[in-house]
Backbone as numpy.savetxt, mean C-alpha at the origin, in Angstrom:
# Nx Ny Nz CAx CAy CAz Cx Cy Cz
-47.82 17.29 16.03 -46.38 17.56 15.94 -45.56 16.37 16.46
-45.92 15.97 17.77 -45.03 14.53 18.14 -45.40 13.35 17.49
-46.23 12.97 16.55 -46.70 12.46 15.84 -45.53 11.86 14.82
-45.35 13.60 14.19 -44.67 13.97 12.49 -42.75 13.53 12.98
-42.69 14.05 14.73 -41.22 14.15 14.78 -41.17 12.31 14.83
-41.99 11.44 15.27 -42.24 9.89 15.76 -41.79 9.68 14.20
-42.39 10.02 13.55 -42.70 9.24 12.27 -40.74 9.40 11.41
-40.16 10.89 11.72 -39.30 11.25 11.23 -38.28 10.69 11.76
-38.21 10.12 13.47 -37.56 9.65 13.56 -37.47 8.14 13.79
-38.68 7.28 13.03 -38.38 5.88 12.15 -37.78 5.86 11.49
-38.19 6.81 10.74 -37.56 7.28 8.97 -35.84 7.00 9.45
-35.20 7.83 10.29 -33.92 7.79 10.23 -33.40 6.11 10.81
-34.50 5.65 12.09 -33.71 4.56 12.06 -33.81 3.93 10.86
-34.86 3.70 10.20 -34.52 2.65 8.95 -33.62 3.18 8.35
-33.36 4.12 8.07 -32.09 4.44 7.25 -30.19 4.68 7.51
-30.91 4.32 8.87 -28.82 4.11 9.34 -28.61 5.41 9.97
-29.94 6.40 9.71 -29.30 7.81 9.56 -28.71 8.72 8.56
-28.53 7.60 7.75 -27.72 8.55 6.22 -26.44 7.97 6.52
-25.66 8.67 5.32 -23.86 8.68 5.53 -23.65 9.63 6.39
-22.48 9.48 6.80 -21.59 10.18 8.12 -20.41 10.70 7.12
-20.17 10.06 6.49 -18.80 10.22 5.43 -18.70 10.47 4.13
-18.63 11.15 2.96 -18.28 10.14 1.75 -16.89 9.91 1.61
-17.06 8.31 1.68 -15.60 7.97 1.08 -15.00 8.44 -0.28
-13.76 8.78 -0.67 -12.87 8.92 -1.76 -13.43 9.93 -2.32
-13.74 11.40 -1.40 -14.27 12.12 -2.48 -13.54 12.83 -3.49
-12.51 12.36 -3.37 -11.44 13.26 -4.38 -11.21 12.36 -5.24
-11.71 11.51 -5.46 -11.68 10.32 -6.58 -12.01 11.03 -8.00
-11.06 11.08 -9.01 -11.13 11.98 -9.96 -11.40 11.00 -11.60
-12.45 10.81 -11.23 -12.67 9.40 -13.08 -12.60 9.98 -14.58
-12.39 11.47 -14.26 -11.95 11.59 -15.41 -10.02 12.04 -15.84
-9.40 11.44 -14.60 -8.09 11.65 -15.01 -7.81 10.32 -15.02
-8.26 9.58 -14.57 -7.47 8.15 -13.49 -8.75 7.29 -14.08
-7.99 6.12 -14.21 -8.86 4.57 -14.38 -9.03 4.03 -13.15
-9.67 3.53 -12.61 -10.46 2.76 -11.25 -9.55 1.76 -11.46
-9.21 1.40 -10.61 -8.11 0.08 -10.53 -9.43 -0.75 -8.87
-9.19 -2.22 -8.95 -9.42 -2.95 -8.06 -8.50 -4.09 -7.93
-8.09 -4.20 -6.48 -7.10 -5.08 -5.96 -7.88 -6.15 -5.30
-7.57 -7.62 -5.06 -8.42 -8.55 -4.30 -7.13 -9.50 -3.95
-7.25 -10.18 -3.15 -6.57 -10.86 -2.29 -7.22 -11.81 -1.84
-7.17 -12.99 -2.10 -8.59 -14.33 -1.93 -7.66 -14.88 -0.54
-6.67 -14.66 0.04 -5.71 -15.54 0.50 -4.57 -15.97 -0.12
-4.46 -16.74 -1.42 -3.24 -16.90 -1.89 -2.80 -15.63 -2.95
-3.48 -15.45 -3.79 -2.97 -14.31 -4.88 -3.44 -13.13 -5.11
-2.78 -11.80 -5.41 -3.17 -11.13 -5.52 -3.38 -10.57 -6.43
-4.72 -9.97 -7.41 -5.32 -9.72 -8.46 -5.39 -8.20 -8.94
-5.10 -7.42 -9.81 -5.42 -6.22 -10.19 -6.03 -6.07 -11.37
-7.16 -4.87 -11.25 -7.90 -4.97 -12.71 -8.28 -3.77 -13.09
-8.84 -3.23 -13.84 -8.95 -1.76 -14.21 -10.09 -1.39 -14.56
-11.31 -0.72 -14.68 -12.02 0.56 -15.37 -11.09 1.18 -16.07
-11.39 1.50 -17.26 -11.04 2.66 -17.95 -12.59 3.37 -18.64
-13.39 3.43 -18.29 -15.17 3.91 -19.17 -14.72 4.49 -18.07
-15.17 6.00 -18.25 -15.20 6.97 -17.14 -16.51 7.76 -16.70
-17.99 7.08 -17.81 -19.03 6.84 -16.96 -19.52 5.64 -16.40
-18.76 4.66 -16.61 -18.57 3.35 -15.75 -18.10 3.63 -14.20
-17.12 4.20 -14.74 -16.13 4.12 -12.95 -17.35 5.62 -11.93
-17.65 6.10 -12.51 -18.60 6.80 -11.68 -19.84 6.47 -11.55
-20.32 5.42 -11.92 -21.29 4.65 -11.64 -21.22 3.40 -10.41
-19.77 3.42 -10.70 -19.12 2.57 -9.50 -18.93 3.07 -7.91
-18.25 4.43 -8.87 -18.21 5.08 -7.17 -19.47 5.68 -6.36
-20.38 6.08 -7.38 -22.02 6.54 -6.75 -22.09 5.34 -5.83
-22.33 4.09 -6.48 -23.17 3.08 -6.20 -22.17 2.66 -4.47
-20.89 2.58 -5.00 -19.88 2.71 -3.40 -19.99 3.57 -2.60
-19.97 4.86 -2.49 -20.35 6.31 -1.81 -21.48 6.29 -1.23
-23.19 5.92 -2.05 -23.90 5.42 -1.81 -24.50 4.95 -0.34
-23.62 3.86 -0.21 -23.50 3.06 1.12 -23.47 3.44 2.25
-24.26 3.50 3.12 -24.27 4.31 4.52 -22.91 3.69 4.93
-22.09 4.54 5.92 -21.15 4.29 6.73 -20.98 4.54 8.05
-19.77 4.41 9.00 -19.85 5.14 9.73 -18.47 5.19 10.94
-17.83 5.62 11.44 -17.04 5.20 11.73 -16.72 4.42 12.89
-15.51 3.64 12.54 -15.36 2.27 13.57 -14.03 2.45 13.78
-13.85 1.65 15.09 -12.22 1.00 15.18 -12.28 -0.56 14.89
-10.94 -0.87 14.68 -10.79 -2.71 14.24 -9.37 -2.36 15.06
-9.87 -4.17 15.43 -8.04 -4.75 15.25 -7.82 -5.28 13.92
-6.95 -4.67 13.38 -6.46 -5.34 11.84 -5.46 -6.56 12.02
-5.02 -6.76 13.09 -4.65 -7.96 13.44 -5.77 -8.93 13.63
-7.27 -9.42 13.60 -8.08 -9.88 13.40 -8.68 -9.69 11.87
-8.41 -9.35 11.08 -8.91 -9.24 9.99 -8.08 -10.28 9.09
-8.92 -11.00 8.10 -8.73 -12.03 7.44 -9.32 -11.61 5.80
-8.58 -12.71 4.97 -9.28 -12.63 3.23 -10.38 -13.23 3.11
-10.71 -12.62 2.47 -10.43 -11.70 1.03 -10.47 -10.14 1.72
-9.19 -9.82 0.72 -9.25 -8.40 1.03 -9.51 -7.32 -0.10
-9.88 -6.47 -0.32 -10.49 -5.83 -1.20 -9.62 -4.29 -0.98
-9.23 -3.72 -2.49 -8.46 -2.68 -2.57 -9.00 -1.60 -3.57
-9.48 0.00 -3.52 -10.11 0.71 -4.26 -8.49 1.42 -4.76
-8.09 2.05 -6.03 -7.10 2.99 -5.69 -7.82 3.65 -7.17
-7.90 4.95 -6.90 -8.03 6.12 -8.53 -7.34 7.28 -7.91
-7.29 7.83 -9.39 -6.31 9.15 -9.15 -7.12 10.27 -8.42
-6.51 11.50 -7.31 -7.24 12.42 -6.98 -7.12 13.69 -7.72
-8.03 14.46 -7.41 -8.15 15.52 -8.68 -6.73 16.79 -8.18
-5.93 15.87 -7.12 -4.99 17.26 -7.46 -3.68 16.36 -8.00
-4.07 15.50 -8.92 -2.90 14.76 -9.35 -2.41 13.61 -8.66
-2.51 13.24 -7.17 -1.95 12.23 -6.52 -2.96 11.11 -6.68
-2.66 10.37 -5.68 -4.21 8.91 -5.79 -4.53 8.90 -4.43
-5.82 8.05 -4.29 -6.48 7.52 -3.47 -6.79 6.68 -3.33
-6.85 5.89 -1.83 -7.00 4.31 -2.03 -7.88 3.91 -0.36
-8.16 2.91 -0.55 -8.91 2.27 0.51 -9.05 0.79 0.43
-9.33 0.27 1.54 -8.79 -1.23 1.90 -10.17 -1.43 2.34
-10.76 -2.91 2.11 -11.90 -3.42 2.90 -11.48 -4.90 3.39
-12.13 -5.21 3.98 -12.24 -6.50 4.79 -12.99 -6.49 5.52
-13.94 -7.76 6.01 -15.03 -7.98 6.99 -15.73 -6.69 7.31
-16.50 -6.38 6.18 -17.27 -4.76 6.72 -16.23 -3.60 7.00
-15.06 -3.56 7.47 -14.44 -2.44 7.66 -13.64 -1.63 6.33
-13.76 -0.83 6.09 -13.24 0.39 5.15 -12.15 1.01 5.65
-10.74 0.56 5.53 -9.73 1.75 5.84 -9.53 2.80 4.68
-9.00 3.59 5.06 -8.68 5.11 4.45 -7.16 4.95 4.47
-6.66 5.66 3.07 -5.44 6.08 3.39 -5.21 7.06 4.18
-5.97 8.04 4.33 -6.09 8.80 5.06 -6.16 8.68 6.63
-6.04 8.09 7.36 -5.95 6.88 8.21 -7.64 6.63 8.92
-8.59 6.88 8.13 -9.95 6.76 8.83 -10.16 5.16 8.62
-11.33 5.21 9.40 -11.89 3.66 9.41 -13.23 3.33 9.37
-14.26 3.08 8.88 -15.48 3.19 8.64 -16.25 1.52 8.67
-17.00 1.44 9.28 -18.06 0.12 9.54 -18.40 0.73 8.09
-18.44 -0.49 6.86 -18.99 -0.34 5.87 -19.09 -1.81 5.05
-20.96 -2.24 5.26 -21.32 -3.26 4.24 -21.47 -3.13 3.20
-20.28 -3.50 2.28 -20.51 -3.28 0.69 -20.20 -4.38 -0.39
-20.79 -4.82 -1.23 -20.99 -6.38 -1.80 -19.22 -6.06 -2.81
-17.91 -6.22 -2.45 -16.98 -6.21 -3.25 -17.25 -7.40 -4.32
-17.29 -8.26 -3.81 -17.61 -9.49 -4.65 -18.37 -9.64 -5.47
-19.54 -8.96 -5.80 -20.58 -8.22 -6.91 -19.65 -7.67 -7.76
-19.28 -6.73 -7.43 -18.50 -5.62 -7.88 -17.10 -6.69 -8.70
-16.52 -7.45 -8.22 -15.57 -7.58 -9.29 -16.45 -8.59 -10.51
-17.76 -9.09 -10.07 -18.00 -10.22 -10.81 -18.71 -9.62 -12.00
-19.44 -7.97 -11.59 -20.56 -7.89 -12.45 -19.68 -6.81 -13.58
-18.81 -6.11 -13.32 -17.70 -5.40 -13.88 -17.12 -5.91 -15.07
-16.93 -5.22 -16.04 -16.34 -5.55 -17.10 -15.02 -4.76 -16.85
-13.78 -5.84 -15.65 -12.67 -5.31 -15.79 -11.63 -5.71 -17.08
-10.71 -4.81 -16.65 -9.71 -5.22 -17.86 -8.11 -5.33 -17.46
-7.28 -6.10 -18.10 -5.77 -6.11 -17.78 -5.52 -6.76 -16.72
-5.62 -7.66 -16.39 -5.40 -8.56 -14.86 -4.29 -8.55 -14.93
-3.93 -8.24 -13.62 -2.20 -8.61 -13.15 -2.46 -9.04 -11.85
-1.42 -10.06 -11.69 -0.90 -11.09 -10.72 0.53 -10.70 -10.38
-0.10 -10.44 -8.19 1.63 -9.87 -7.74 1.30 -11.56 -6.48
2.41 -10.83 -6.41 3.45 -12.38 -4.96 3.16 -11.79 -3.84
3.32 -10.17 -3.69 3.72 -9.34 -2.57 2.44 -8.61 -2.17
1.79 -8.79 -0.77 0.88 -8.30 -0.63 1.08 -6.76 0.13
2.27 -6.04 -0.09 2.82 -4.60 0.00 1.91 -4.34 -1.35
1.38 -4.19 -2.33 1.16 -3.79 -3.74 -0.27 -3.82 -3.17
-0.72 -3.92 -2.16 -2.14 -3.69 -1.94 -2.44 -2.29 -1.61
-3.56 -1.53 -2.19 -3.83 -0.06 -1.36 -4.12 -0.35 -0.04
-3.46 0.33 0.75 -3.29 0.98 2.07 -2.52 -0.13 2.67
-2.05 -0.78 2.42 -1.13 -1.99 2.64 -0.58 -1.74 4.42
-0.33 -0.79 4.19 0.83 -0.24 5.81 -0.59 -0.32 6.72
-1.55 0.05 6.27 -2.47 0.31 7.04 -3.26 -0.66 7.93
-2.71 -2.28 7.40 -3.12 -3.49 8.50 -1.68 -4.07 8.41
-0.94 -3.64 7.92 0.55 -4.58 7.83 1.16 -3.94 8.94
1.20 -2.44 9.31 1.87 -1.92 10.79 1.06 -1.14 11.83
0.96 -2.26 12.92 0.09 -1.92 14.02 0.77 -1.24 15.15
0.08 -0.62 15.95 0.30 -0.29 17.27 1.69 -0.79 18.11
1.50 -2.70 18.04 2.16 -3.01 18.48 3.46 -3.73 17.66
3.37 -3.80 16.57 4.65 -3.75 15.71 3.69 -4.23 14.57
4.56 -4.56 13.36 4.52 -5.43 12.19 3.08 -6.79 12.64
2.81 -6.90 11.50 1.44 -7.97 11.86 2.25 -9.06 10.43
2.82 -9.91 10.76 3.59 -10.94 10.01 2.36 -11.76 8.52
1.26 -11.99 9.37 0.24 -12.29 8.59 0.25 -11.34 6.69
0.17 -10.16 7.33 -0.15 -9.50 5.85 1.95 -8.68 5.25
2.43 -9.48 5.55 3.62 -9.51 4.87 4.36 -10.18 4.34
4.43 -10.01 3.06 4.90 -11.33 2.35 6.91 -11.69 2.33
6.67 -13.42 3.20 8.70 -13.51 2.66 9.33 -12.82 2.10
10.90 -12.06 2.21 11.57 -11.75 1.25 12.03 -13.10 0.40
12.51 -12.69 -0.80 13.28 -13.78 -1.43 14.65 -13.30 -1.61
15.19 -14.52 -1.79 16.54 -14.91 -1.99 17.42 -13.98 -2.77
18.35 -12.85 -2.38 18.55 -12.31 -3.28 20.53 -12.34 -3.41
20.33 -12.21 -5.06 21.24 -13.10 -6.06 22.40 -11.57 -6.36
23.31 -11.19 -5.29 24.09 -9.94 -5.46 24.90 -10.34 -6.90
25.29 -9.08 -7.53 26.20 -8.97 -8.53 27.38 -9.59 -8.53
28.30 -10.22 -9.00 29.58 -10.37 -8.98 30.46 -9.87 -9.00
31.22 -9.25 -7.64 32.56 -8.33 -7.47 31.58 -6.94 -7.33
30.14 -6.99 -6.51 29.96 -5.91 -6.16 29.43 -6.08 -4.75
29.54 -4.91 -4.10 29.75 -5.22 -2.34 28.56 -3.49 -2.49
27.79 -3.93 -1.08 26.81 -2.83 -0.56 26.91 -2.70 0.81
27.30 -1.43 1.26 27.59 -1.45 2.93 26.75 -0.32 3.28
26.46 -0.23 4.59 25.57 1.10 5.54 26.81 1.21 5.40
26.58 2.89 5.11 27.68 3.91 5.11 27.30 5.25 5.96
25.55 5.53 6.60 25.52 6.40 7.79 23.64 6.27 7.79
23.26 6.87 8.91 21.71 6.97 8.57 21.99 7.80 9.71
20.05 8.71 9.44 19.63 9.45 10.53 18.17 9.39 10.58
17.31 9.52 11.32 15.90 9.29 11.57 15.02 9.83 10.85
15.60 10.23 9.24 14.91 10.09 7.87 15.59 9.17 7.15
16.70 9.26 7.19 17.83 8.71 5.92 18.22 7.68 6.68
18.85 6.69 5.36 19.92 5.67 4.96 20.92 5.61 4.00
22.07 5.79 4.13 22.96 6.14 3.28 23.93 4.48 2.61
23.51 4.05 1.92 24.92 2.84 1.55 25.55 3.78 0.65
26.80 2.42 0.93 28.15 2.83 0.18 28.00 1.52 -0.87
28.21 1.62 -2.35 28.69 0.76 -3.44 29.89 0.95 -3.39
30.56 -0.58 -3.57 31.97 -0.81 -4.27 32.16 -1.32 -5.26
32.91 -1.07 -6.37 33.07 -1.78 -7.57 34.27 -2.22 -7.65
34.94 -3.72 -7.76 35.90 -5.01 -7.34 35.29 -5.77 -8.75
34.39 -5.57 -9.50 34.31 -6.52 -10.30 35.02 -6.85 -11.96
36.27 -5.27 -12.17 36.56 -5.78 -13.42 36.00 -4.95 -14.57
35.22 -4.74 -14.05 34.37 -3.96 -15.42 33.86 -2.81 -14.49
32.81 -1.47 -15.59 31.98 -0.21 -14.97 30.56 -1.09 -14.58
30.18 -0.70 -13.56 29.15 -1.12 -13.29 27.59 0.05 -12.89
26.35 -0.71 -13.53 25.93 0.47 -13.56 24.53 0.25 -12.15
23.77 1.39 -12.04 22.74 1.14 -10.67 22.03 2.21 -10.63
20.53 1.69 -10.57 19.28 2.61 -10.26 18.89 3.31 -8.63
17.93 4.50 -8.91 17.84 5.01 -7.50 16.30 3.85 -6.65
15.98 3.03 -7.52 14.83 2.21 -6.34 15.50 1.43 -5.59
14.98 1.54 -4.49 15.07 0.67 -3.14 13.81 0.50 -2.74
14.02 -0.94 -2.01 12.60 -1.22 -0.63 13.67 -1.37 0.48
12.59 -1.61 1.67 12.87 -1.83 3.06 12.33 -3.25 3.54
12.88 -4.10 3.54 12.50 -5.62 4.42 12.89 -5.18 6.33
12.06 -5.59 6.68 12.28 -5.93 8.24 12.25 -7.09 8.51
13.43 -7.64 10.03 13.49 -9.22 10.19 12.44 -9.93 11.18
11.95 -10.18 11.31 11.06 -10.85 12.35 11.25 -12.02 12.85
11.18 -12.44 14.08 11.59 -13.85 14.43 12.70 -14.67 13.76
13.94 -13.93 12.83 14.54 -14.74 12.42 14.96 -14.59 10.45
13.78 -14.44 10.11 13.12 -14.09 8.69 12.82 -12.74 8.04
13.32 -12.42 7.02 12.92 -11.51 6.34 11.71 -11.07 5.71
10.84 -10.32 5.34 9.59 -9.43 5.27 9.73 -8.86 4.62
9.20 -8.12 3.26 8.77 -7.13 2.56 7.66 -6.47 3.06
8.32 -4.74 3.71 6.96 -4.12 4.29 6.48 -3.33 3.09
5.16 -2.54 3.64 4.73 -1.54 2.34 5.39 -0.59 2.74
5.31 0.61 2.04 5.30 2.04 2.04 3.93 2.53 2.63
4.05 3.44 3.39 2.71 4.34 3.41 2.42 5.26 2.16
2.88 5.78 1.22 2.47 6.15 -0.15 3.11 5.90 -1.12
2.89 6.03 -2.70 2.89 5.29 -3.52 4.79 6.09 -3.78
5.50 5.13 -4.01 7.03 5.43 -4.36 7.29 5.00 -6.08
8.22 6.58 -6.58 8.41 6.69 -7.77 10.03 6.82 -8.06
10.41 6.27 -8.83 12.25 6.62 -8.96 12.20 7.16 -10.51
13.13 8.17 -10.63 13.92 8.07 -12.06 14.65 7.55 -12.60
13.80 6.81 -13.21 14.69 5.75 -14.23 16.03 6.33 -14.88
16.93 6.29 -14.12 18.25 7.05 -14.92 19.09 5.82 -14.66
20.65 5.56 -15.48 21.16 4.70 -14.76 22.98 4.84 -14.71
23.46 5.30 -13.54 24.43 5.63 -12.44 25.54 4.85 -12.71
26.98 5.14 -13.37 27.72 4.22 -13.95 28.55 4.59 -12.48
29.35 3.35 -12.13 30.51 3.60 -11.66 31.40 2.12 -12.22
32.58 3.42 -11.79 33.85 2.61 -12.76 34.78 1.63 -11.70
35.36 0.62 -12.81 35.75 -0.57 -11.28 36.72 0.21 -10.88
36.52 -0.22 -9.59 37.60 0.44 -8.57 37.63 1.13 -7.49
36.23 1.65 -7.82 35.62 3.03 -7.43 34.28 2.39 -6.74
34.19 3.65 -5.27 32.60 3.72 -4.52 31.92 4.63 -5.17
31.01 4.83 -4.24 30.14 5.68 -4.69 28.55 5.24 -3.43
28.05 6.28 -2.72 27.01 6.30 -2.02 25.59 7.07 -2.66
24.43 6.45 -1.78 23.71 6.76 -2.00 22.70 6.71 -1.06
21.74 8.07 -1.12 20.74 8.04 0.37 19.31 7.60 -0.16
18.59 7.12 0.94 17.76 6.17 0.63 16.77 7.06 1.95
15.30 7.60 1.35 14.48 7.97 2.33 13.80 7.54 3.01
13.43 7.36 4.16 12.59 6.61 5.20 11.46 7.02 4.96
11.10 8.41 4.52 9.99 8.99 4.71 8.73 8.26 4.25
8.78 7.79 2.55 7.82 6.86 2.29 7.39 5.80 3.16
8.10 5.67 4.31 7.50 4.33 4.61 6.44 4.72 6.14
6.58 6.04 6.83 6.28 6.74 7.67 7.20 6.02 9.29
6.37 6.00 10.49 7.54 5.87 11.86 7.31 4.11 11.59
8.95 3.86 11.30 8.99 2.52 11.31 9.29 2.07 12.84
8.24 0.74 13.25 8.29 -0.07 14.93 10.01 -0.22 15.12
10.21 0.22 16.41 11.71 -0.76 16.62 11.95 -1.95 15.57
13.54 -2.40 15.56 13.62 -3.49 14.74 14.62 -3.66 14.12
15.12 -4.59 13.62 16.16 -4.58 12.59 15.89 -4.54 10.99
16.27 -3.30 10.21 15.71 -3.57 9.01 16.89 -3.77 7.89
16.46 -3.88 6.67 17.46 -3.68 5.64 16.62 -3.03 4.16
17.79 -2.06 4.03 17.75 -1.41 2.37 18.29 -2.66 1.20
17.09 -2.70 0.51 17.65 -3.76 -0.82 17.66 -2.89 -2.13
18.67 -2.77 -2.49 19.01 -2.25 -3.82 19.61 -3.26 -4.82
19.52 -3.00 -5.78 20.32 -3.78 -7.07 20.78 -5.27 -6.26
19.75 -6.11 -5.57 19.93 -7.46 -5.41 20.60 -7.42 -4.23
21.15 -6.73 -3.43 22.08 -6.49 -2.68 20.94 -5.79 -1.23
21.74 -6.08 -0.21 21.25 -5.50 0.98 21.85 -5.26 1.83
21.46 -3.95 2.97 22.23 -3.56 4.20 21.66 -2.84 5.29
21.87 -3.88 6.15 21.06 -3.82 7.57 21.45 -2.57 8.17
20.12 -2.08 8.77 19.99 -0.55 9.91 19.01 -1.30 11.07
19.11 -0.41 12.25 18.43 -0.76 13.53 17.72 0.27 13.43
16.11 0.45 14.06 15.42 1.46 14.62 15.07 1.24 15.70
14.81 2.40 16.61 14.33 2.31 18.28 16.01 1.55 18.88
């Protein structure tokens, strides 16, 4: 008998023990195409699965992988960074972040996990490459971009220069510890028209930042006439972005921006 338990428990060390976890089990391949994000340092890459016994051949072979859970400083973590996102089977998505062995969760878990990403984009027959500027467009983005101790500047990309309308003015008009409310003015002469998307930049040392959202943000494309002469407000939710660090931030809408304080 102490023999059989000796022998059983080699067996487990060689094997890690098994998984502790499966990652993304709500990963749904037959609603959703497998998307992969990579980040070499300068650019960031997106590519797709659409074979939906492909992408579950993908996720076996990922799931697969013993894990287990860890803490990181994500302020020590460096590129290439590696991004999973597919749809979950109750309609929303799922996503996860790798770097140096570690696996974040949107979910906010964290998992010690060696897994060859770099195989994986090379041996893949992806499709549709797109090229972003902004490394917010990464899955779980918030999830090494806002730490403990504030914003991590590293994984946030410059705002740029932005080019307001002519004879149109954007002011904070009220906030509360969900909301942001601006006020539009129209001075320009003509009706002018405006969508409900916004982001949030925060200033750091001086400089502006594009942060992420903590989940994926959708607007209705509708589009909001106002006539010259005339305001008109609009509230803007914090919630997507979850507890933003002290700071000075700003709402950018239609090219235009307007600073709020938190903490």
């Amino acid at each position: 008998m102490k023999k059989l338990l000796a022998v059983f428990a080699l067996l487990l060390l060689l094997t890690g023990c098994g998984k502790t976890v499966d990652l993304m089990p709500e990963a749904n391949p037959e609603s959703s195409a497998l998307a992969l994000y990579v980040y070499d340092g300068r650019t960031i890459t997106r590519q797709f699965l659409f074979d939906t016994e492909t992408e579950k051949e993908v996720l076996q072979s990922f799931q697969s992988v013993k894990d287990e859970p860890a803490e990181v400083d994500v302020m020590a973590l460096e590129p290439p960074f590696y991004g999973l996102e597919i749809g979950a089977g109750d309609g929303g998505m799922v996503c996860g972040l790798w770097s140096d062995g570690y696996f974040l969760m949107d979910n906010g878990g964290v998992y010690r996990l060696d897994y060859d990403f770099a195989a994986l984009q090379k041996n893949q027959a992806w499709e549709e490459a797109d090229e972003f500027s902004s490394l917010t467009v990464m899955p779980c983005a918030s999830r090494v971009a806002k730490t403990a101790a504030g914003w991590n500047p590293f994984f946030l990309t410059p705002a740029s220069r932005q080019e307001a309308p002519s004879g149109i003015t954007m002011e904070l008009a009220g906030q509360t510890a969900e909301t942001v409310t601006v006020r539009f003015a129209n001075r320009s002469g003509a009706e002018w028209g405006y969508g409900y998307a916004y982001r949030l930049q925060v200033r750091l040392d001086g400089a502006w930042y594009e942060i992420p959202a903590e989940r994926e943000m959708a607007f209705e494309e509708i589009m909001i006439m106002l006539p010259d002469g005339e305001s008109a407000e609009q509230t803007c939710s914090l919630e997507p972005y979850g507890s933003l660090p002290d700071g000075v931030y700003r709402v950018v809408m239609e090219n235009m921006t307007a600073e709020f304080s938190m903490g």
